[in-house]
TORKOL-4160 file (C-alpha; in steps of 0.2 Angstrom, whole numbers, padded with zeros to 4 digits, m for minus):
192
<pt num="1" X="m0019" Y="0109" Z="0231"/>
<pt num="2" X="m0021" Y="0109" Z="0212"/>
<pt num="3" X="m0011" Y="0118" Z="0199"/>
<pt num="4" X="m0019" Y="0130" Z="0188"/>
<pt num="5" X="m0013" Y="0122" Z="0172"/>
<pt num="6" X="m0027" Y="0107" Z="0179"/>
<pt num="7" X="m0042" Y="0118" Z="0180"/>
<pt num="8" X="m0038" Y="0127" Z="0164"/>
<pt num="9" X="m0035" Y="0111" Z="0155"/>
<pt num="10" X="m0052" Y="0108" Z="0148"/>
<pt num="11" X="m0056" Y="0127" Z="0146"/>
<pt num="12" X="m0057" Y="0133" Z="0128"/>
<pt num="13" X="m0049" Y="0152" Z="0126"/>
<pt num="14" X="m0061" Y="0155" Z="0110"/>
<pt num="15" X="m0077" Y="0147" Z="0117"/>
<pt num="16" X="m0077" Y="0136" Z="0100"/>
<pt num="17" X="m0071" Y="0119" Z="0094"/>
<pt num="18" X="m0059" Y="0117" Z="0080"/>
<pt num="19" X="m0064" Y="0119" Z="0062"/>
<pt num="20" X="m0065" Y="0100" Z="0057"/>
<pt num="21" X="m0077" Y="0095" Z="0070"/>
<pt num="22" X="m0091" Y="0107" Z="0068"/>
<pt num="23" X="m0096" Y="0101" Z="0054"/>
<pt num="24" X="m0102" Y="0083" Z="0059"/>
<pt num="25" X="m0104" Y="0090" Z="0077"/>
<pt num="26" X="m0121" Y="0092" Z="0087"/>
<pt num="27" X="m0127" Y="0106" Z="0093"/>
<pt num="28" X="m0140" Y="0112" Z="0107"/>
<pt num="29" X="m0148" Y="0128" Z="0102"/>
<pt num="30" X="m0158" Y="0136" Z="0112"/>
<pt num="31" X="m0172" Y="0147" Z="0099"/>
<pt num="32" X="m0186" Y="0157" Z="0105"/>
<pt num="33" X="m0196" Y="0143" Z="0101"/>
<pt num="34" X="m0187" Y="0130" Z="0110"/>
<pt num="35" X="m0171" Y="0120" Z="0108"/>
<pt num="36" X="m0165" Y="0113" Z="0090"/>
<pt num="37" X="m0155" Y="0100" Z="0092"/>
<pt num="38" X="m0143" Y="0093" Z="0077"/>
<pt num="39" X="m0128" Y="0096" Z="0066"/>
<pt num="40" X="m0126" Y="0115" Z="0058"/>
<pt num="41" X="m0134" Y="0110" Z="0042"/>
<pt num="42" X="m0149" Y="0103" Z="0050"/>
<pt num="43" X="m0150" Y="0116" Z="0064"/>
<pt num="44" X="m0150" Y="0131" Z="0047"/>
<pt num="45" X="m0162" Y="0119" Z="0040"/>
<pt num="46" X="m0175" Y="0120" Z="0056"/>
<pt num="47" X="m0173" Y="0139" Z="0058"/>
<pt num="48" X="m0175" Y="0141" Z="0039"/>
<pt num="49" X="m0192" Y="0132" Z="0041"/>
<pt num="50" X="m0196" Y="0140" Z="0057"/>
<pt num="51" X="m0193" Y="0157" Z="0047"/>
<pt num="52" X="m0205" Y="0153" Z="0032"/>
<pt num="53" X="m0218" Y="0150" Z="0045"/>
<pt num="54" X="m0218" Y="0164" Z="0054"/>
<pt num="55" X="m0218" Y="0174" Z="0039"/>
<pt num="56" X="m0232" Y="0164" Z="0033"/>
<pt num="57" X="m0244" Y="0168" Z="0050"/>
<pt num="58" X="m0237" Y="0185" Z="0049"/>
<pt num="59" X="m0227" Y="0186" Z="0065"/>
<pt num="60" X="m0211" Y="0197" Z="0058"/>
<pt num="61" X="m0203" Y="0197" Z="0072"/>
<pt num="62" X="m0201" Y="0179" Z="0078"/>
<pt num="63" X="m0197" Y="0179" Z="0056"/>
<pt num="64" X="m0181" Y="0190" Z="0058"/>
<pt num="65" X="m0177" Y="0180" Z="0075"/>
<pt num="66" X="m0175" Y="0163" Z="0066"/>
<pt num="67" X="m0169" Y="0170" Z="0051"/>
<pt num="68" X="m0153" Y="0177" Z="0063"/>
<pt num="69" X="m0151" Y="0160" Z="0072"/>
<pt num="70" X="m0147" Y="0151" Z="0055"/>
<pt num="71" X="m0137" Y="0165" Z="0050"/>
<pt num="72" X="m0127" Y="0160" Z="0065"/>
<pt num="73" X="m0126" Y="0143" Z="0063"/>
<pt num="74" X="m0123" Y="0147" Z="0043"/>
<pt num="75" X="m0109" Y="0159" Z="0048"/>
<pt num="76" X="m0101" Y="0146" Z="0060"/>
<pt num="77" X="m0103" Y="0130" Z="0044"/>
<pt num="78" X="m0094" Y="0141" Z="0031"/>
<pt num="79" X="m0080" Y="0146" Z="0045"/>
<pt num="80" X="m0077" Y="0129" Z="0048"/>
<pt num="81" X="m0078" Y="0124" Z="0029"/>
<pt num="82" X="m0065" Y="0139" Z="0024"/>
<pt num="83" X="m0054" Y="0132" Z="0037"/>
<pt num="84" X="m0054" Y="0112" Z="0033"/>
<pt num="85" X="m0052" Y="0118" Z="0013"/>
<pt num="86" X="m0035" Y="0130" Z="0017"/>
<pt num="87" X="m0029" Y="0113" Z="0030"/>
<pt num="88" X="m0032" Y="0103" Z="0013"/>
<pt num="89" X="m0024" Y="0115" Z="0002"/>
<pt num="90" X="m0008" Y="0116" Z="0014"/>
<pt num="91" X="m0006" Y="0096" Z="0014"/>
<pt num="92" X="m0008" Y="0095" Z="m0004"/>
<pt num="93" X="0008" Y="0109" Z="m0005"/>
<pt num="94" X="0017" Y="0100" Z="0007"/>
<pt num="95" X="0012" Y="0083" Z="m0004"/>
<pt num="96" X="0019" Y="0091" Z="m0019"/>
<pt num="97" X="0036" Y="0101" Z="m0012"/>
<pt num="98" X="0040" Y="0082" Z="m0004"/>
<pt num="99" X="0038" Y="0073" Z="m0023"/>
<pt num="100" X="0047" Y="0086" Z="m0033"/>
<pt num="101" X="0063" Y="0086" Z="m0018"/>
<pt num="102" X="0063" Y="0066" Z="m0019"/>
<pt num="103" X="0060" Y="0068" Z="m0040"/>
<pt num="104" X="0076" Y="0081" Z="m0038"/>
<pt num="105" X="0086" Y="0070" Z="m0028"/>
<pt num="106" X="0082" Y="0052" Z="m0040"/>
<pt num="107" X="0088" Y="0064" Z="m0054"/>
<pt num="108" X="0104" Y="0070" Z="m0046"/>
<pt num="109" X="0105" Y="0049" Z="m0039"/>
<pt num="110" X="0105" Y="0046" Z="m0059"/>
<pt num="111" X="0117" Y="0059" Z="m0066"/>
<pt num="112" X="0128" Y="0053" Z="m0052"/>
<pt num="113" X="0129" Y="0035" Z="m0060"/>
<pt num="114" X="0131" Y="0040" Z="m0077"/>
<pt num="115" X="0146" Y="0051" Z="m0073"/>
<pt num="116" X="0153" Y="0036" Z="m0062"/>
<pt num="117" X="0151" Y="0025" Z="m0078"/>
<pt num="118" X="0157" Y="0037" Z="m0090"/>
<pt num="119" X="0173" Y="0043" Z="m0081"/>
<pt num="120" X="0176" Y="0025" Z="m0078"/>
<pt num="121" X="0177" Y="0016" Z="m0092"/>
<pt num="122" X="0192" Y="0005" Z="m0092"/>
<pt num="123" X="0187" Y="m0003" Z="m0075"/>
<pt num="124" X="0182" Y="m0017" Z="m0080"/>
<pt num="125" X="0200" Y="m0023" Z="m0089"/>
<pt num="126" X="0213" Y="m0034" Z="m0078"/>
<pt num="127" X="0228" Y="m0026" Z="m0076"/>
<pt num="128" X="0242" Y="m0034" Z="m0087"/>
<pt num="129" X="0257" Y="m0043" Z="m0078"/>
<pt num="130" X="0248" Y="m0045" Z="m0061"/>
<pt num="131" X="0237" Y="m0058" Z="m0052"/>
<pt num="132" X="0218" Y="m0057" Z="m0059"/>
<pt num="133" X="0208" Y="m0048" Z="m0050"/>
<pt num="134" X="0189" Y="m0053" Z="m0046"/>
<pt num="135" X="0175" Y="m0040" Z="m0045"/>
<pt num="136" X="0164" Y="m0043" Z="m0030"/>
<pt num="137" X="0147" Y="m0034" Z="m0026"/>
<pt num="138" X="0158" Y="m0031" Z="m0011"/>
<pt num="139" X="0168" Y="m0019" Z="m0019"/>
<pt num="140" X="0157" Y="m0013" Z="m0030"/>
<pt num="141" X="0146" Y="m0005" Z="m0016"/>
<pt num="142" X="0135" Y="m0021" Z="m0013"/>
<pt num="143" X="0120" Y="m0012" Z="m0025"/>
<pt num="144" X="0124" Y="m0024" Z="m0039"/>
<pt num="145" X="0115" Y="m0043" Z="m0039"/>
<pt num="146" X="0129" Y="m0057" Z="m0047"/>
<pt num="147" X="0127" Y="m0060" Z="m0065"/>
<pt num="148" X="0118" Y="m0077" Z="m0066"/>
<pt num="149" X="0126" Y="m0092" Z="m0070"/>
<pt num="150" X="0125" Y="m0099" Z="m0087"/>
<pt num="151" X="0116" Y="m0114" Z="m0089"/>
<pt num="152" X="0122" Y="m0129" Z="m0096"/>
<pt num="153" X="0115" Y="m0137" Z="m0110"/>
<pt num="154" X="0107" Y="m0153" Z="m0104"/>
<pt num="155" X="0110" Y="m0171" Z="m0117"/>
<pt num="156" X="0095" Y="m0177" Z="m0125"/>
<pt num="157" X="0089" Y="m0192" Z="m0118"/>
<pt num="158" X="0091" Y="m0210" Z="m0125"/>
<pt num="159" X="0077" Y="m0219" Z="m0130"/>
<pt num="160" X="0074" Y="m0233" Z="m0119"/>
<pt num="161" X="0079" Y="m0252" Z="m0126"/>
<pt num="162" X="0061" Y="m0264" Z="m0127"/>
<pt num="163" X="0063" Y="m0278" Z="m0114"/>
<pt num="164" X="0066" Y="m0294" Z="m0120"/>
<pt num="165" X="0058" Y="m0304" Z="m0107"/>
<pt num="166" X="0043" Y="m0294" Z="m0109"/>
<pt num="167" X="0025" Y="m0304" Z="m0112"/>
<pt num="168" X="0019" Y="m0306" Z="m0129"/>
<pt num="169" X="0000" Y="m0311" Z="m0133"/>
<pt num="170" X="m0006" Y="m0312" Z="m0112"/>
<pt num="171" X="0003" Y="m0327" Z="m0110"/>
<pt num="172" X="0005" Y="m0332" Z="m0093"/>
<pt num="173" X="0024" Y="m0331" Z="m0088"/>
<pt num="174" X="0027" Y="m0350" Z="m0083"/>
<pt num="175" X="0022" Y="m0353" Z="m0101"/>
<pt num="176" X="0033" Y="m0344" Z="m0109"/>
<pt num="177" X="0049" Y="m0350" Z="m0101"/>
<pt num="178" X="0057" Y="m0367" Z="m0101"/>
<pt num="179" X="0056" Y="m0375" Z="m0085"/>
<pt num="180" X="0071" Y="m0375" Z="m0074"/>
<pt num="181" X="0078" Y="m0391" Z="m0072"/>
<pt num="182" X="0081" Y="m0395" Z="m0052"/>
<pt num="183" X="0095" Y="m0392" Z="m0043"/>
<pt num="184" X="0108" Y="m0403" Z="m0038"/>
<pt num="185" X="0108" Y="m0416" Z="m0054"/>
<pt num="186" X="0129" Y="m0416" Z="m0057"/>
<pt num="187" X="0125" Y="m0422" Z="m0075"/>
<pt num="188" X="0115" Y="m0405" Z="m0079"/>
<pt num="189" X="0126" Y="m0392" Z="m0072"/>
<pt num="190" X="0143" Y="m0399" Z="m0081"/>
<pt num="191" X="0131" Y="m0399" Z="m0099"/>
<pt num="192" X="0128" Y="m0383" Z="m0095"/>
């Protein structure tokens, strides 16, 4: 057996959608001349035309019977409008209460260093007598980044010496040097 909260589930108490979707929402209505078929604006745009006709062959009363239907549907489009404006208006409070408590609380952030750096000015000094101490981001709170290193100053390079067995003029390189004498000539290693 069902519950009652599943069959009136997808019942609507006020017989209407929300404000936001009627505007771009299509709609079935049934005139006297027919059904109109489209969104609010177009709908009050087809009875507003239906309306000048009648008046124009003189029928006054299907006139005053279109003219309501877009009333309707007119009355229905500036309900939703009202309704999507005061959502907009609401955000756009909210919007502004959250920046002016986060601009409040990076003021009160601020104040709260410049007291912490003014009330403490000799922190930085090292107590006389005792072992130096070292700062660390650690201690500090960890918000702080290491002062960079200095750099050192690099030594300007030395020009590089010329070779000496470089080749001059394209000469091959067997030109250039002497010939070697052979190896293993007793007289010519004790001479040299």
């Amino acid at each position: 057996m069902r519950s009652s909260k599943s069959r009136s589930r997808g019942k609507n108490r006020n017989n209407r959608p929300s404000g936001g979707n009627i505007i771009n929402r299509v709609f079935d209505s049934n005139g006297p001349d027919g059904k109109v078929r489209g969104t609010p604006q177009q709908i009050i745009e087809k009875y507003n035309q239906l309306h000048r006709d009648a008046q124009l062959s003189g029928d006054r009363v299907n006139a005053e019977n279109f003219a309501q239907h877009a009333e309707h549907y007119l009355r229905m489009l500036a309900e939703a409008q009202r309704e999507i404006e005061a959502k907009r208006e609401e955000q756009e409070q909210a919007n502004r209460e959250r920046q002016a408590e986060r601009d409040r609380e990076r003021a009160e952030r601020l104040k709260a260093q410049e007291a912490a750096a003014n009330a403490d000015p000799g922190a930085g000094e090292q107590p006389s007598g005792g072992p130096e101490l070292v700062d660390t981001p650690e201690a500090k709170g960890g918000d702080e980044q290491p002062a960079p290193k200095p750099r050192r100053q690099r030594q300007p390079r030395k020009p590089r010496a010329p070779k000496e067995d470089a080749q001059t003029d394209g000469a091959p390189e067997a030109e250039a040097s002497p010939p070697e004498p052979p190896k293993g000539d007793p007289a010519q290693e004790a001479a040299e």
